[in-house]
PAGUGU-341699 format. One record per residue (C-alpha): residue number from 0; residue in one letter; chain; x, y, z. Coordinates in steps of 0.25 Angstrom, whole numbers, plus 2048, in hexadecimal, padded with zeros to 3 digits. Example, Ala and Ser with C-alpha at 12.3 -4.5 7.8 and 13.67 -1.06 7.14 Angstrom:
<recs>
    nr   rest   kette    xx    yy    zz
     0      A       A   831   7EE   81F
     1      S       A   837   7FC   81D
</recs>
This chain:
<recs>
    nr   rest   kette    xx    yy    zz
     0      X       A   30E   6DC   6E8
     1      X       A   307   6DB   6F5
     2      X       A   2F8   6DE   6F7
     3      X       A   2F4   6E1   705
     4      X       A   2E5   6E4   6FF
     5      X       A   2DE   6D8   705
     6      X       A   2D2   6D8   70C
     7      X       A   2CA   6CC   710
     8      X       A   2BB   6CB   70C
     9      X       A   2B4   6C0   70E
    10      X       A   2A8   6BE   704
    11      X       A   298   6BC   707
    12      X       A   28F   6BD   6FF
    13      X       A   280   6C5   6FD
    14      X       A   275   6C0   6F3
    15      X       A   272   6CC   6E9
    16      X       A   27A   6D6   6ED
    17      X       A   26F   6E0   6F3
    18      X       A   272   6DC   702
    19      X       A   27A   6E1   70C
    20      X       A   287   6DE   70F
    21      X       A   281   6D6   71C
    22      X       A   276   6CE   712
    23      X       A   281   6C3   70D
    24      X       A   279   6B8   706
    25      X       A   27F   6AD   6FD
    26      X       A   27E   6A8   6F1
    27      X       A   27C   699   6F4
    28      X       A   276   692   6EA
    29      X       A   274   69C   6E1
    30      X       A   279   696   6D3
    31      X       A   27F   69B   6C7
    32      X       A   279   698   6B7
    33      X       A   281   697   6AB
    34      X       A   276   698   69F
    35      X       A   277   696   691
    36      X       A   273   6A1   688
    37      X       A   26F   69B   67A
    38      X       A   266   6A8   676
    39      X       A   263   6B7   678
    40      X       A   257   6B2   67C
    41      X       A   25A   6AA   689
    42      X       A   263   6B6   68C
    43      X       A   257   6C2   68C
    44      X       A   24F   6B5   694
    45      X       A   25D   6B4   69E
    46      X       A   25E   6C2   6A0
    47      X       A   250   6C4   6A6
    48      X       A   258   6BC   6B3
    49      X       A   260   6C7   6B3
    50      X       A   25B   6D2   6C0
    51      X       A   255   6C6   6C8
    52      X       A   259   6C8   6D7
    53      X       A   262   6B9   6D7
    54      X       A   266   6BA   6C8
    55      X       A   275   6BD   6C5
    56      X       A   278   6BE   6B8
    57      X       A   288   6BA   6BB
    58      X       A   28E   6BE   6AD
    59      X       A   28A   6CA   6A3
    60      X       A   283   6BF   698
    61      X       A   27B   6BA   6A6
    62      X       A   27D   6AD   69F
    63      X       A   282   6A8   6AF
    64      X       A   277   6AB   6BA
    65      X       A   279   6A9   6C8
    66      X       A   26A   6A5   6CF
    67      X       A   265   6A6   6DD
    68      X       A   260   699   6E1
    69      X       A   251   69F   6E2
    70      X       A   252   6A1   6D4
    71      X       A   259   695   6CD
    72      X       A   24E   68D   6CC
    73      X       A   247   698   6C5
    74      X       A   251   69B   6BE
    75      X       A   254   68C   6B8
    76      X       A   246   68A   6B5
    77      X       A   246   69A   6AB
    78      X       A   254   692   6A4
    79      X       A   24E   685   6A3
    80      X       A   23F   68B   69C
    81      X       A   249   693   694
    82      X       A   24F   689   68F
    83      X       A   25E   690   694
    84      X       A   26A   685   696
    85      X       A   273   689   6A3
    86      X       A   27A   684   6AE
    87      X       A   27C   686   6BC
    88      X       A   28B   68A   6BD
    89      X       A   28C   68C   6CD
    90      X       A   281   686   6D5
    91      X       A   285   68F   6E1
    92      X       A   28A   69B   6E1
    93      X       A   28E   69E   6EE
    94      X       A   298   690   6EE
    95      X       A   29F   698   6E4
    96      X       A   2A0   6A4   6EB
    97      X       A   2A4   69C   6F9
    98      X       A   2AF   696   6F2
    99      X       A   2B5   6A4   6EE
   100      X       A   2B3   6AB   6FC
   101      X       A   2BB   69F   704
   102      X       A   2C5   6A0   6F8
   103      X       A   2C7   6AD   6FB
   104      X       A   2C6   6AC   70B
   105      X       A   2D1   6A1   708
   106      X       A   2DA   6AA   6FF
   107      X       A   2DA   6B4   709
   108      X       A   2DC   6AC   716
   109      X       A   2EA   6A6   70E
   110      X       A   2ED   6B3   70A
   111      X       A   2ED   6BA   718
   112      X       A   2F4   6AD   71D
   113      X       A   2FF   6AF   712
   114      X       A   302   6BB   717
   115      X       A   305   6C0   70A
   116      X       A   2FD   6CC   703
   117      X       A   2FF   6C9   6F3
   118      X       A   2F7   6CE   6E9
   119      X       A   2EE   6C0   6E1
   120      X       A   2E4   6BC   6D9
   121      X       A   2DF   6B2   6E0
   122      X       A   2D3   6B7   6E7
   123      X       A   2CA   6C3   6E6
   124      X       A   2CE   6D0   6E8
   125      X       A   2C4   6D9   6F0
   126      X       A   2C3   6E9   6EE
   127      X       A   2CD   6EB   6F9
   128      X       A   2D7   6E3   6F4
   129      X       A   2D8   6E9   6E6
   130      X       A   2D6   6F7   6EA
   131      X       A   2E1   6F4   6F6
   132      X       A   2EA   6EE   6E9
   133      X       A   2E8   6F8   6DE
   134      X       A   2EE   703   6E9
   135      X       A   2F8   6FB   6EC
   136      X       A   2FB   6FB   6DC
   137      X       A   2FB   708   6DC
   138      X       A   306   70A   6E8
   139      X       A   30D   700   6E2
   140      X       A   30D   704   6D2
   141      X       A   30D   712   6D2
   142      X       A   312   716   6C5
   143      X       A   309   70B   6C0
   144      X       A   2FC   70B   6C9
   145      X       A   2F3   715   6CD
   146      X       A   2E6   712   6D5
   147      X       A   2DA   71B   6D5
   148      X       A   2CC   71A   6DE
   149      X       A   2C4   71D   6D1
   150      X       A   2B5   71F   6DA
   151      X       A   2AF   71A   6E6
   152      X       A   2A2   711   6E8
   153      X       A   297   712   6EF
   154      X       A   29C   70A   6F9
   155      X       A   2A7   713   6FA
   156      X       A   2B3   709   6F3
   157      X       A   2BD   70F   6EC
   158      X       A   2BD   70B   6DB
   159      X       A   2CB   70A   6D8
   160      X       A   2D3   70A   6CA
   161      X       A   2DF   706   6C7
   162      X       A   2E8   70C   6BD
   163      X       A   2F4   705   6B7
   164      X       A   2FE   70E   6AD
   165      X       A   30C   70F   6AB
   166      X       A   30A   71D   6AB
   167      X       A   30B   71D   6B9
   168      X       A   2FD   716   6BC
   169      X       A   2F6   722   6B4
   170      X       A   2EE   71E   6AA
   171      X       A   2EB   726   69C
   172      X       A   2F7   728   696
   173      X       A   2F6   71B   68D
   174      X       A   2E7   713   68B
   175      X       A   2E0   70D   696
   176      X       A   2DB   700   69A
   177      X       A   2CE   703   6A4
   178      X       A   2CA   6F6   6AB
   179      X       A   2BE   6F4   6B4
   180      X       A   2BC   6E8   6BD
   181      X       A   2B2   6E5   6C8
   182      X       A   2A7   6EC   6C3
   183      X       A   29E   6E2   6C6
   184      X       A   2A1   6DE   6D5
   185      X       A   2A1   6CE   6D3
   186      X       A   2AA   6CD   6C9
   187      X       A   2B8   6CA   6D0
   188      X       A   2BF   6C4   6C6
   189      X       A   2BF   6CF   6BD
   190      X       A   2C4   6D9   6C9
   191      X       A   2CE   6CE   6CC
   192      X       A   2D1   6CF   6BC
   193      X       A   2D4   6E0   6BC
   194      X       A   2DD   6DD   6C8
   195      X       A   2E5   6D2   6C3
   196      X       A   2E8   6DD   6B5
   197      X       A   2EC   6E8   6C0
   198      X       A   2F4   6DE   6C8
   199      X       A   2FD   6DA   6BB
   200      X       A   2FE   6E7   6B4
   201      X       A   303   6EE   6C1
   202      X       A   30A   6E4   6CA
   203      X       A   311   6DE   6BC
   204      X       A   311   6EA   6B3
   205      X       A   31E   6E6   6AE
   206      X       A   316   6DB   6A6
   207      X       A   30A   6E4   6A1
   208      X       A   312   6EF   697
   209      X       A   309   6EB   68C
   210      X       A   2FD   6ED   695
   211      X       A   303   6FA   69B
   212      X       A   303   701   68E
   213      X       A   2F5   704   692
   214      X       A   2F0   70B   69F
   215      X       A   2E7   703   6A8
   216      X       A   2DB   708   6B2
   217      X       A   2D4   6FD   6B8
   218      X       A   2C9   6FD   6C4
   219      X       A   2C9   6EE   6C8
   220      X       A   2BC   6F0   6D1
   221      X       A   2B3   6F9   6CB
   222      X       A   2A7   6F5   6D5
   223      X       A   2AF   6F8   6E4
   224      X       A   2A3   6F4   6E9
   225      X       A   29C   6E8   6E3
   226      X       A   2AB   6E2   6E2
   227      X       A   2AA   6E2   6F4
   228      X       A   29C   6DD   6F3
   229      X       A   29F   6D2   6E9
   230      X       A   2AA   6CF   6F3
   231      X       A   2A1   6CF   700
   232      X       A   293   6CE   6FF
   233      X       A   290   6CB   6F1
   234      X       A   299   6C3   6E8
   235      X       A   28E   6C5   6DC
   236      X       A   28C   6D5   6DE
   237      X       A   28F   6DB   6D1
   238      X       A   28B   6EA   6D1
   239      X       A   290   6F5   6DA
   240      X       A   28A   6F9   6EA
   241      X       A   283   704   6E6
   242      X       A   274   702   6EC
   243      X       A   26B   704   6DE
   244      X       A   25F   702   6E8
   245      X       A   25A   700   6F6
   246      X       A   25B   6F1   6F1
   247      X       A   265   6F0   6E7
   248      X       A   272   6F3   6E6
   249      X       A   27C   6F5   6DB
   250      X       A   280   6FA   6CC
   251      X       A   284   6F2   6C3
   252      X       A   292   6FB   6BE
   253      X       A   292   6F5   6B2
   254      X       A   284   6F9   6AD
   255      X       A   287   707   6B3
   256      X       A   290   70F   6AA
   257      X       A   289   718   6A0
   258      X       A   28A   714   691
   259      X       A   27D   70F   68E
   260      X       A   27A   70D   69C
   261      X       A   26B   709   69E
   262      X       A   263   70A   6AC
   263      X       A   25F   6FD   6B1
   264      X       A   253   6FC   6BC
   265      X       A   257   6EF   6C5
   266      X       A   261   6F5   6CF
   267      X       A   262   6E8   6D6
   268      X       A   267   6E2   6C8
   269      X       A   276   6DE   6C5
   270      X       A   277   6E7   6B9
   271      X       A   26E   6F3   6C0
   272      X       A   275   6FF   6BA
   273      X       A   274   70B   6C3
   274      X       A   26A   716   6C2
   275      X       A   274   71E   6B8
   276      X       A   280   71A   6B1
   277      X       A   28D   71D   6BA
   278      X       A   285   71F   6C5
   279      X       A   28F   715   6CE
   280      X       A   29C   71A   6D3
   281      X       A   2A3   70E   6CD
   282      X       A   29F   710   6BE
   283      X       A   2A2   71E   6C1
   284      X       A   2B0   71E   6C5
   285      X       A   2B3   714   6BA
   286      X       A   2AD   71E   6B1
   287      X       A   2B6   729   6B7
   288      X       A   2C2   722   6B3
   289      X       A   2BE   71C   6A5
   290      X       A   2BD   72C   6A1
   291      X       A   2C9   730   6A6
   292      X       A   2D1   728   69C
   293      X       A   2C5   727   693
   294      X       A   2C7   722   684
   295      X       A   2D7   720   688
   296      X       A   2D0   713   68F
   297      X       A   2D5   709   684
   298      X       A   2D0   6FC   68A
   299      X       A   2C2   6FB   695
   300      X       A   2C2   6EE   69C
   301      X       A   2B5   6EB   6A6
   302      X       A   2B9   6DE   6AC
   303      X       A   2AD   6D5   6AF
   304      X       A   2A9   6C6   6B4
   305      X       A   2A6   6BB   6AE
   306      X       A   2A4   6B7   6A2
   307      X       A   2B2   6B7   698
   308      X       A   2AD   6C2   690
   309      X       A   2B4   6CF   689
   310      X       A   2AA   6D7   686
   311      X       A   2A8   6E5   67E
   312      X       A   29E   6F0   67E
   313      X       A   293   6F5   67B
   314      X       A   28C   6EC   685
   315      X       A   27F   6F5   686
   316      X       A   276   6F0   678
   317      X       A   273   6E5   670
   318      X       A   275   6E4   665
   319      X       A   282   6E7   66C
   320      X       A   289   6F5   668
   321      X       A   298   6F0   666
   322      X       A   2A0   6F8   667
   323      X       A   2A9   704   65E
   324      X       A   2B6   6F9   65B
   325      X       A   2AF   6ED   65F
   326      X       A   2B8   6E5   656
   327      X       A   2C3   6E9   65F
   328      X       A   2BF   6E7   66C
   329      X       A   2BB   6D8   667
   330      X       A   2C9   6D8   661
   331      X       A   2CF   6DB   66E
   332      X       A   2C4   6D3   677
   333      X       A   2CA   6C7   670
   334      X       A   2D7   6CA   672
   335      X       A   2D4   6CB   67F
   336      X       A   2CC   6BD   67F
   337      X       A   2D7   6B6   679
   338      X       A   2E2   6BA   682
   339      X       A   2DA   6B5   68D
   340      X       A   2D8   6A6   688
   341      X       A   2E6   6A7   684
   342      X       A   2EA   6A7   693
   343      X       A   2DF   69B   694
   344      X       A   2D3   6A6   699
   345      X       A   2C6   6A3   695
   346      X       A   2BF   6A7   687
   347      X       A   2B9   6B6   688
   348      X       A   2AF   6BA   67F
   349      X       A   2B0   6C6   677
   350      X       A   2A4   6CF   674
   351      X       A   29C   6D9   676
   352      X       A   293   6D9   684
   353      X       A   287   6DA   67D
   354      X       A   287   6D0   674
   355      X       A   28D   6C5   67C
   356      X       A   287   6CA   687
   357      X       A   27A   6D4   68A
   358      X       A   279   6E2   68A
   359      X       A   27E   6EB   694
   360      X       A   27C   6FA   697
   361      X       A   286   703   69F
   362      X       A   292   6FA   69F
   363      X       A   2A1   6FF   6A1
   364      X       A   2A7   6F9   693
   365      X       A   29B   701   68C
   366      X       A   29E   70C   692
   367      X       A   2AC   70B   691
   368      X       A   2AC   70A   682
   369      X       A   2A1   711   680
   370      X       A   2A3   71E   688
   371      X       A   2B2   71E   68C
   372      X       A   2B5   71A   67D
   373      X       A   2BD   70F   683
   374      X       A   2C6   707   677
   375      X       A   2C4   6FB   67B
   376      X       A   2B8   6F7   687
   377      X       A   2B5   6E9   68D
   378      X       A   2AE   6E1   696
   379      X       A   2B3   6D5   69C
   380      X       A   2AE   6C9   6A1
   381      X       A   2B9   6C2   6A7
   382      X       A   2B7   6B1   6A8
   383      X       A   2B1   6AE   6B6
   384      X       A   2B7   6A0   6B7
   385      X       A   2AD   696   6B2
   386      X       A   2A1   696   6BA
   387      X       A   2A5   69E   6C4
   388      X       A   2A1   6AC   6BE
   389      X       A   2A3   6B8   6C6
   390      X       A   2A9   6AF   6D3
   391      X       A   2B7   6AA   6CA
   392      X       A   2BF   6A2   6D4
   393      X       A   2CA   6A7   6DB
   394      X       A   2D1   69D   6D6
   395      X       A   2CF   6A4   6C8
   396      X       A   2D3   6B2   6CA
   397      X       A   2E2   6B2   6C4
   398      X       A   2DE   6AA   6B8
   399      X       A   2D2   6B4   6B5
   400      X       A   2DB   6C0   6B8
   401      X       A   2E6   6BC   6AF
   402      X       A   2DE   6B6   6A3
   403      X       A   2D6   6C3   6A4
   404      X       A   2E3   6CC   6A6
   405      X       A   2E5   6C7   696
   406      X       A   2D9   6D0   693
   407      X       A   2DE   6D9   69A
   408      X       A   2EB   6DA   691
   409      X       A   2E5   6D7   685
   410      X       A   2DD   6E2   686
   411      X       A   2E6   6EB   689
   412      X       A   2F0   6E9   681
   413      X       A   2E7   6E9   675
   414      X       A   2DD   6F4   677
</recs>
């Protein structure tokens, strides 16, 4: 199929996100931790790092932690007195993230000069290009695809869903299969990932019967904004652009949905949950479209990075809730994990958030379960290529995107 959705962006970078677009600082030097965790106790101590201005806990067991330079000897000396075993993983962040944005400036200079206009994944896709492909699905499929602008940001960027059905891209007639992906801005592989299962269920539909007998609604960038600025001023940003403050801008959408939501005071943190739960137009028009096929949702997929984990609610207490059929979701988590290795993907762990991670209040799986009455609700926390956490390769996106498409399936076919 052709794809004449491109658009050409080229990368910079800002330090914390609170800056304006004109404010593009690096992140040279700045180094990335990987820590052993050998007790709760070290963990309570680790967490204490967590809403320092140059901390970034990279992965939801903050067991990896990218430093400012300022900080790192700080910070060395606190593991050292505490007696915590770690290494530096990438002593400098912004080599990684160089290396990505001339990839990506390569890619796209030999794709122009090809003259050809293919649909790939072998870079990146910006917002542009995946909105400009999802309508061209929907021209292109019409008795399978329909596309729908689901809300609008702050910015003023159109969220957009994707629904996939034999019944002539309507959904609701047999059980849906709702997928989120992009939620947190900085995670591309796992956008790249949702966009990969819409790319084979539609363009070779003809393979997918067994995955068909389900209707599919998928939002493959749930944070419009965040995903541009992760693409170009801040390849770390992770909340949405909503200004919280006069000095801090964001809401953590996965923090913000209201099932045991929880207000949290630091507006310039990560995980800053909003003033009220739904109070961003992102969680909101998810929200919309969860109700409208409500309980008939059968499976509830948030795809995440990094970390090789398949993860189930409740997320929000420990000692963690599990929960109704928690034998079943671990049943169909391992399922899941085994058809991945099985196509040589790494090993996911299967389990419940809290336990083998932390708490976590006014998350999307929680909610999904706990308010929709979702049969089946997850989290997951797709590999981020060895060291590299939320910036995978390039290099790396197909092998990501088909091992994870057996989840996908699995799932589906099971649940």
């Amino acid at each position: 199929m052709n794809f004449n959705g491109a658009v050409v962006v080229l990368l910079t970078l800002a330090v914390f996100g609170q800056s304006s677009f004109a404010e593009q600082v690096s992140y040279r030097d700045y180094k990335v931790y990987s820590i052993n965790m050998d007790s709760a106790a070290k963990n309570t101590l680790l967490k204490r790092w967590q809403d320092v201005k140059g901390v970034d806990f990279w992965d939801r067991a903050g067991y990896r932690v990218m430093i400012h330079p300022s900080l790192q000897a700080t910070f060395e000396r606190f593991l050292s007195l505490n007696k915590f075993t770690y290494d530096r993983i990438i002593e400098d962040v912004e080599a990684t993230i160089e290396a990505e944005r001339q990839y990506d400036q390569e890619y796209r200079r030999r794709k122009a000069a090809s003259g050809r206009a293919t649909v790939d994944f072998e870079h990146f896709w910006t917002n542009a290009e995946i909105n400009s492909y999802l309508d061209e699905l929907a021209q292109t499929f019409p008795n399978l695809v329909s596309v729908e602008t689901i809300g609008t940001t702050h910015e003023g960027r159109p969220i957009k869903s994707i629904t996939i059905s034999t019944n002539n891209g309507v959904a609701g007639t047999k059980p849906v299969v709702f997928i989120d992906g992009g939620i947190h801005a900085r995670e591309w592989a796992g956008v790249m990932s949702v966009v990969y299962l819409i790319h084979e269920l539609v363009e070779h539909s003809s393979s997918y019967a067994d995955m068909l007998n389900k209707d599919w609604v998928i939002v493959p960038v749930a944070n419009p904004d965040g995903y541009e600025f992760s693409h170009t001023n801040n390849r770390m940003w992770r909340k949405n652009r909503f200004p919280a403050t006069i000095l801090c801008t964001g809401i953590d959408l996965n923090r913000n949905w209201d099932y045991m939501w929880v207000f949290t005071s630091n507006a310039c943190s990560d995980s800053y949950a909003g003033t009220t739960a739904f109070s961003e137009p992102e969680t909101q028009a998810l929200n919309r479209v969860m109700q409208r096929y409500g309980s008939n949702i059968a499976l509830y997929l948030a795809v995440h990075t990094y970390g090789d984990m398949i993860l189930y609610p409740y997320g929000y207490a420990w000692p963690f809730v599990p929960v109704a059929n928690q034998a079943a979701h671990i049943a169909l988590g391992v399922q899941a994990r085994d058809a991945v290795t099985a196509v040589g993907g790494p090993q996911y762990i299967v389990g419940n958030s809290a336990e083998i991670l932390y708490t976590a209040n006014g998350c999307s799986d929680d909610y999904a379960a706990g308010v929709i009455g979702t049969q089946y609700a997850y989290t997951l926390e797709l590999t981020g290529g060895g060291s590299n956490g939320f910036d995978l390769p390039a290099s790396q996106i197909a092998a990501v995107a088909t091992q994870t498409f057996q989840i996908y399936r699995t799932m589906a076919n099971n649940s």
